[in-house]
Backbone bond lengths (Angstrom), bond angles and torsions (degrees), N, CA, C in turn:
res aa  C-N    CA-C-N  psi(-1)  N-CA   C-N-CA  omega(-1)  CA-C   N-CA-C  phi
1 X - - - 1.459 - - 1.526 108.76 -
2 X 1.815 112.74 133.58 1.221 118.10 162.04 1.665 126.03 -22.88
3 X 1.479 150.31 124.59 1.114 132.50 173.30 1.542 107.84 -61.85
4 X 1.291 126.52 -35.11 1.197 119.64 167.21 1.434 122.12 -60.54
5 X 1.002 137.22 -2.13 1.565 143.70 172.40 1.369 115.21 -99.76
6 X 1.353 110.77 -22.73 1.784 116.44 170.42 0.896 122.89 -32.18
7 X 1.359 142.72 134.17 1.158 123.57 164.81 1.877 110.17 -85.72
8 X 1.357 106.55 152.32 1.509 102.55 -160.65 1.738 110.05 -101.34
9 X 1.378 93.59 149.60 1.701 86.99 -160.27 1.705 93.90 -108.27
10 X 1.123 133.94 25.75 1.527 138.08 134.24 1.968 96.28 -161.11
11 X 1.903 77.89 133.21 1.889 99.39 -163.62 1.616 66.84 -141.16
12 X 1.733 120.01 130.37 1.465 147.85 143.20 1.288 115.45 -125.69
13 X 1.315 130.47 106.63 1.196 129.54 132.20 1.910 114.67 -59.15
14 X 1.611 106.35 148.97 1.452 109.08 -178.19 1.675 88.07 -150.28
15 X 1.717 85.87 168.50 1.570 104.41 174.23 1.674 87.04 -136.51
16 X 1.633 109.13 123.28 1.293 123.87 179.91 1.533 103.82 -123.00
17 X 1.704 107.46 153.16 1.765 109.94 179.71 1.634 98.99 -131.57
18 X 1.123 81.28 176.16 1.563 107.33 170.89 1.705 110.42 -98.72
19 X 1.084 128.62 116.65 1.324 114.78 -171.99 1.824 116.40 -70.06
20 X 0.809 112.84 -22.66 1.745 124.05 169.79 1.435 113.45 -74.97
21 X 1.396 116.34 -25.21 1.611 107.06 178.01 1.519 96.57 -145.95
22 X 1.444 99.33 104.80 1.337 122.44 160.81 1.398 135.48 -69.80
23 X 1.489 108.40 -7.59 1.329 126.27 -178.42 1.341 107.59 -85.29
24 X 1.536 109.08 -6.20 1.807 109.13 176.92 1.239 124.55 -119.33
25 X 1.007 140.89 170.06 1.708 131.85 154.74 1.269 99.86 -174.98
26 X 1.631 96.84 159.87 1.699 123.45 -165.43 1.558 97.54 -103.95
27 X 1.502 113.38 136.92 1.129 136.23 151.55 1.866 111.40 -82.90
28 X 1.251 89.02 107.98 2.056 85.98 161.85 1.388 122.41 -140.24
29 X 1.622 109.21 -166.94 1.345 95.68 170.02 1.739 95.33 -150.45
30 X 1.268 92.44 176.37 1.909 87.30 -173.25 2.045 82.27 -163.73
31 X 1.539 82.28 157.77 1.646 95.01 -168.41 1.722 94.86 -128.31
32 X 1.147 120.15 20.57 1.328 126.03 -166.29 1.633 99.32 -86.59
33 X 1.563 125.24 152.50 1.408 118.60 168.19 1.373 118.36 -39.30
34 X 1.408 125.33 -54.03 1.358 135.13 -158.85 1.887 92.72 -131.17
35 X 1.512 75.80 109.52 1.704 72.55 168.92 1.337 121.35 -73.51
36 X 1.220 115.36 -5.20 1.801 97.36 -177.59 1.461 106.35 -83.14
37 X 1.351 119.49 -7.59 1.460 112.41 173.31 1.592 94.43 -54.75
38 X 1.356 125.88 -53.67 1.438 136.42 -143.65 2.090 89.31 -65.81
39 X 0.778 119.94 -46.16 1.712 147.99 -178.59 1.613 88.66 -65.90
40 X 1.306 131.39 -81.50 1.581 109.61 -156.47 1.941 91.10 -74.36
41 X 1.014 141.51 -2.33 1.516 125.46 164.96 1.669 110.08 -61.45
42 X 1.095 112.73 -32.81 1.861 117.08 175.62 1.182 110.54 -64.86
43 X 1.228 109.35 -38.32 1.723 117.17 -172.66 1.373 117.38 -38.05
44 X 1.905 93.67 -44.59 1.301 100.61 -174.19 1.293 131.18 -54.62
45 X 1.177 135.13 -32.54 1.469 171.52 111.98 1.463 128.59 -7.09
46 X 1.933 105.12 -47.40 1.263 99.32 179.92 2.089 90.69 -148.61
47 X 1.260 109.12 84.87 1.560 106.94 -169.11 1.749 107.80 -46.64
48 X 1.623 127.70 -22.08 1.511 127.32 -167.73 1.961 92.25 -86.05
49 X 1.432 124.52 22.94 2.175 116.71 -169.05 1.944 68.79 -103.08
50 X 1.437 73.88 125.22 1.589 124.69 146.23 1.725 138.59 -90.55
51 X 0.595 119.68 120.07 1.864 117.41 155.87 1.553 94.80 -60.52
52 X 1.460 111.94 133.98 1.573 118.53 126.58 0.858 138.39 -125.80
53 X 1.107 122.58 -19.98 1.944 132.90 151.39 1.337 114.97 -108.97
54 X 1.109 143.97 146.08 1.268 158.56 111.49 1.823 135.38 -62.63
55 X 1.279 116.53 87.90 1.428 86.44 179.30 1.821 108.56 -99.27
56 X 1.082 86.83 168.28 1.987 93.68 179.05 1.615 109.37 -119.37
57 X 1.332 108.07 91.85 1.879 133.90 -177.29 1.972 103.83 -67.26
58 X 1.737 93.17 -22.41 1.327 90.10 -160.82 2.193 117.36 -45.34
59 X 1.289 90.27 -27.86 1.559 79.44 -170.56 1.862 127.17 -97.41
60 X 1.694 71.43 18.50 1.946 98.45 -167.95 1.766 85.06 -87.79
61 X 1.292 139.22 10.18 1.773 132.45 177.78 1.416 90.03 52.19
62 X 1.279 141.49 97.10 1.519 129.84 -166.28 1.610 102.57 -129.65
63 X 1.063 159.40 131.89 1.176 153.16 126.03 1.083 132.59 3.77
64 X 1.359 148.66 -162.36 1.795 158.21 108.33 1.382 110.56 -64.34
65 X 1.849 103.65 -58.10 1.365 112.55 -172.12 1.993 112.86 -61.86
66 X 1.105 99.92 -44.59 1.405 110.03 171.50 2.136 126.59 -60.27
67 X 1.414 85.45 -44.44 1.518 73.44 148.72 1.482 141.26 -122.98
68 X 1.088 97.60 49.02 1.512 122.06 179.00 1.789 91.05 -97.82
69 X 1.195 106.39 -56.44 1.741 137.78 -173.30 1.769 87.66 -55.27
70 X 1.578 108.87 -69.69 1.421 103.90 -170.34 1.876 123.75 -67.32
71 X 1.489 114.35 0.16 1.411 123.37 172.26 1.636 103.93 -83.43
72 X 1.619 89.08 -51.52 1.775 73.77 -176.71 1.357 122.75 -96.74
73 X 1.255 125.23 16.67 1.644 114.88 156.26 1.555 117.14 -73.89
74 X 1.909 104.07 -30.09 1.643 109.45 177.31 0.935 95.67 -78.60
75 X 1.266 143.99 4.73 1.295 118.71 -170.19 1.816 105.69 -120.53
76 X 0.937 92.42 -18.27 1.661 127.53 165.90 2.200 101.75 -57.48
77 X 1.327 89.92 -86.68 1.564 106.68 163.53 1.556 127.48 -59.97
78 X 0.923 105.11 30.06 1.944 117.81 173.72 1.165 110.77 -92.70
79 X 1.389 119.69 156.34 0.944 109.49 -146.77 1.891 94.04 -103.01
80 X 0.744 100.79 7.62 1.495 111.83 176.69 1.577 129.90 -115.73
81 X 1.416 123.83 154.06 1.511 110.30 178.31 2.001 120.59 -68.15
82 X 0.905 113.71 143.09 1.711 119.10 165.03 1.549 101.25 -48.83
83 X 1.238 92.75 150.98 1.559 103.87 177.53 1.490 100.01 -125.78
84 X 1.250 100.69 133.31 2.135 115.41 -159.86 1.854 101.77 -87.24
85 X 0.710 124.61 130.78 1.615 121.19 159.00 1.444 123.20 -67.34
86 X 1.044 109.32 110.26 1.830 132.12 -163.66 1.419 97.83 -41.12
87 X 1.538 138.36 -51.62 1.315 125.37 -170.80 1.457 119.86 -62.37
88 X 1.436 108.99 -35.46 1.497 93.20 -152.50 1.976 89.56 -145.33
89 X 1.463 115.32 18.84 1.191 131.90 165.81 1.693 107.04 55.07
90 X 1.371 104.22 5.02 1.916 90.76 -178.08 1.678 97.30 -81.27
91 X 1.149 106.91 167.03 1.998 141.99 -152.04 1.856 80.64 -64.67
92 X 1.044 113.31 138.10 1.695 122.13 136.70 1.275 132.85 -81.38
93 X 0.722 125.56 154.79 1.689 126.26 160.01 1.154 103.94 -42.23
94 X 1.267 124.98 -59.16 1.514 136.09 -173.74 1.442 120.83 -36.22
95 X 1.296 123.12 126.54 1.377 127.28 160.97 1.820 132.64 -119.30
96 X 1.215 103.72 145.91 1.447 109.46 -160.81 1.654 111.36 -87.98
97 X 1.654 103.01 67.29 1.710 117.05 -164.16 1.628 107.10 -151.02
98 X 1.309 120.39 149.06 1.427 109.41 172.66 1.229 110.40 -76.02
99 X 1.308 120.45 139.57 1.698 121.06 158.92 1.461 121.32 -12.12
100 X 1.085 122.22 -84.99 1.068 139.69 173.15 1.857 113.62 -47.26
101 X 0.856 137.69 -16.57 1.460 140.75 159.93 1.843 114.25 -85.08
102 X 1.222 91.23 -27.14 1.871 102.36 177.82 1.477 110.67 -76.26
103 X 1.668 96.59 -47.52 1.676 119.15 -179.61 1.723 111.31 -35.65
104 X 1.084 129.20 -39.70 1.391 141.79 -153.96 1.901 97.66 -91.63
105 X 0.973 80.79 -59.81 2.363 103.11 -167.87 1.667 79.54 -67.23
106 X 1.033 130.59 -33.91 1.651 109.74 -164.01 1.796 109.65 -79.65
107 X 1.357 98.47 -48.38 1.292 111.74 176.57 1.612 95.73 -67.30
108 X 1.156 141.44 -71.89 1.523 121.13 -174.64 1.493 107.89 -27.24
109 X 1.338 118.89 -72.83 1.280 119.88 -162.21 1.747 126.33 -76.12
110 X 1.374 122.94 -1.27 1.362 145.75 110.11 1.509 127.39 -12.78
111 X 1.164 106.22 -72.45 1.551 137.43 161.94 1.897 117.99 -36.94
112 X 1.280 82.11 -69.33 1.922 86.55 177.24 1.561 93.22 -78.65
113 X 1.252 136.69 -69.78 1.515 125.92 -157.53 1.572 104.52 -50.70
114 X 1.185 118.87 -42.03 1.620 109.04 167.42 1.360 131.63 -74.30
115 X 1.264 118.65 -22.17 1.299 142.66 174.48 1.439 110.39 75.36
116 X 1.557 110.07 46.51 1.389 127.52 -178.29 1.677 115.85 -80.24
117 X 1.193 128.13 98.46 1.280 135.76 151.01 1.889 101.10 78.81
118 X 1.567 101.63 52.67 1.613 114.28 -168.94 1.750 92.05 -92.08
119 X 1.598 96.82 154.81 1.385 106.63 -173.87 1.862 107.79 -107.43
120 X 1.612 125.32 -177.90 0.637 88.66 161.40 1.822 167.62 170.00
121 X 1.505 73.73 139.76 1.687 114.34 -161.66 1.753 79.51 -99.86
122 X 1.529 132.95 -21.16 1.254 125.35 -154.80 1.539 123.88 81.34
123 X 1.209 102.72 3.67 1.489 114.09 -174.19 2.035 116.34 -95.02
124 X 1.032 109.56 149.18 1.578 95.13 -169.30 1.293 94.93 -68.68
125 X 1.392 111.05 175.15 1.477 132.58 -155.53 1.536 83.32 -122.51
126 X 2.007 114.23 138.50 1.844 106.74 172.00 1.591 106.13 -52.47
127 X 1.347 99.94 159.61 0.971 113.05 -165.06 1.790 152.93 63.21
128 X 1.323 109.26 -2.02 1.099 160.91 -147.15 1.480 80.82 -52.82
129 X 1.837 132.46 -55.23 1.371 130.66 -133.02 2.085 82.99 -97.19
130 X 0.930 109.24 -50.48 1.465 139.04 -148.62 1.961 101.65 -32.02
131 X 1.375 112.99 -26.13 1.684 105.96 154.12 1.293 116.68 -80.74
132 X 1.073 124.94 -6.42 1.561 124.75 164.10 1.439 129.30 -108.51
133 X 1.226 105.06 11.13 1.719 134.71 179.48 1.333 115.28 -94.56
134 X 1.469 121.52 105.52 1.189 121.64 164.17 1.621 91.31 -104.75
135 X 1.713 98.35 151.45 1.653 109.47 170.47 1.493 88.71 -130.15
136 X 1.536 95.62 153.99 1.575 121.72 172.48 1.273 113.89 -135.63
137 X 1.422 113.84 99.35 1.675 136.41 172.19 1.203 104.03 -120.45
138 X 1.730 124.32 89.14 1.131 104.08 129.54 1.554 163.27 -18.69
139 X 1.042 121.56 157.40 2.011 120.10 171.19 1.365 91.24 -74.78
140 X 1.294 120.93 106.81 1.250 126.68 140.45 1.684 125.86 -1.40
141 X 1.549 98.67 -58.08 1.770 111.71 164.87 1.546 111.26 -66.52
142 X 1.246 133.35 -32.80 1.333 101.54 160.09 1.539 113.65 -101.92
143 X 1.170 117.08 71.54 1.546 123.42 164.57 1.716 86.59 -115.63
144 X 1.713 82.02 -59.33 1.762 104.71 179.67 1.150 112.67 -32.12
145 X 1.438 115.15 -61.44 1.718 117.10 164.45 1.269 134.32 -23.17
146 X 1.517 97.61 -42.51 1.907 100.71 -176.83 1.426 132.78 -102.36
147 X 1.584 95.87 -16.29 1.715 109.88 -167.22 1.948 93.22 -151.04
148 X 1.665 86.15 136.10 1.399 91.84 179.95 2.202 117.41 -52.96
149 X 0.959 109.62 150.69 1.326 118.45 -170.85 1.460 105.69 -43.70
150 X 1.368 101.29 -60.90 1.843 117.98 -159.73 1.744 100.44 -53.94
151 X 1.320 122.03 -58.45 1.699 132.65 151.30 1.678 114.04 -1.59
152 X 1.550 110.01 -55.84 1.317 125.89 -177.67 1.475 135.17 -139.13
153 X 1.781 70.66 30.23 1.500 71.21 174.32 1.680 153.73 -57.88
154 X 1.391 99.17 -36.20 1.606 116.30 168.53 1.481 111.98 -48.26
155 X 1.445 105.44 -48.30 1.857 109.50 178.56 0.952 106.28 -80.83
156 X 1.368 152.07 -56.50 1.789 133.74 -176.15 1.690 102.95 -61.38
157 X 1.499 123.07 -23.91 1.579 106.11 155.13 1.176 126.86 -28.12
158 X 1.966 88.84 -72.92 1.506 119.89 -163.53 2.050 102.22 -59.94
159 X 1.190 104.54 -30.37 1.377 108.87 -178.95 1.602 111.64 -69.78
160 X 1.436 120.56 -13.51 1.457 116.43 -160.28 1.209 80.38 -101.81
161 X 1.360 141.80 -27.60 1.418 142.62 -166.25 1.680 95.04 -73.83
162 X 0.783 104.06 -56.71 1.649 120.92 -163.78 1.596 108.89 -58.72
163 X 1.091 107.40 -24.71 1.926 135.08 175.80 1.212 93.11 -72.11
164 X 1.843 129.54 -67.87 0.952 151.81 -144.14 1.545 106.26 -62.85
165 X 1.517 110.93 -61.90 1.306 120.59 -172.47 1.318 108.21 -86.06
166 X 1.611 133.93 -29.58 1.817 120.81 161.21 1.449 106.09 -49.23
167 X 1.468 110.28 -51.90 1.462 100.71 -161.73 1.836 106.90 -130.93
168 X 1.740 113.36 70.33 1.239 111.46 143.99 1.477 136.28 13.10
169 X 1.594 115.27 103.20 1.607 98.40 -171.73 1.880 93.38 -84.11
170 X 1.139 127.42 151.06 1.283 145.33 145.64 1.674 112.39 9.27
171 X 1.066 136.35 103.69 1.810 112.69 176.77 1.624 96.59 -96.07
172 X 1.339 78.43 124.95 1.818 104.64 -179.68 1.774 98.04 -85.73
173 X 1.322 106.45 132.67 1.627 100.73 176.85 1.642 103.65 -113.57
174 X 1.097 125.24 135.04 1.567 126.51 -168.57 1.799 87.45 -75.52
175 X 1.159 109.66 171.83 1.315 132.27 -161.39 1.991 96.14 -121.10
176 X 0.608 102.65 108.42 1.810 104.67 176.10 1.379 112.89 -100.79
């Protein structure tokens, strides 16, 4: 059998950022056991690359060729423009969108191209990605830990938010 016809015995699509500019993020994919190996290899390059999604394709029987196909149609269907590489102007991974606005359109279109948990109209059902969804939110304090605040700031925001709404502080009711 073709190696391109294999079915692959680790298939990740991810949505990775830059922690200083939240207005962007990379669509990729990596076939490696542990994708965060694939994630701290960027580091090298750009020490502020993040994970923010993880999905796990592995039990979708998935291809190379197929998700090569399934990165760039989501990435195609984003909700944002490609961002070109200055030397030689071909497409990046990169897109000019916040994480979290990509996060939604990626998993939809994930969803139907795999035909993951469609309703039916044929349309994915909410939640559709969310067994194949890993998220990575750090403590805010150790972002804080490594890189001055102002640097990242928008994401250790977005991270205090993200604290905020998993885990609810207490509503104190004043006493009148």
């Amino acid at each position: 059998m073709n190696a391109a016809n294999q079915h692959l015995q680790h298939a990740f699509l991810y949505i990775a950022i830059d922690m200083r500019h939240m207005d962007m993020c990379k669509i990729g994919l990596t076939t490696q056991q542990d994708p965060s190996d694939r994630i701290r290899a960027g580091i090298t390059s750009n020490p502020y690359y993040a994970a923010y999604n993880i999905y796990d394709l592995r039990s979708r029987g998935i291809t190379i060729t197929e998700l090569r196909a399934l990165e760039n149609y989501v990435r195609r269907k984003s909700p944002g423009q490609v961002i070109h590489h200055f030397m030689s102007d071909c497409e990046s991974e990169w897109i000019e969108e916040a994480p979290w606005t990509v996060a939604p359109d990626a998993e939809y279109f994930m969803a139907r191209a795999l035909s993951i948990n469609l309703g039916e109209d044929y349309e994915p059902l909410e939640g559709a990605m969310e067994p194949y969804r890993f998220e990575f939110r750090p403590s805010p304090l150790s972002v804080i830990g490594k890189y001055d605040y102002e640097r990242c700031q928008e994401y250790v925001d977005y991270l205090h938010l993200c604290e905020e709404v998993a885990h609810p502080r207490p509503l104190r009711l004043r006493r009148t």
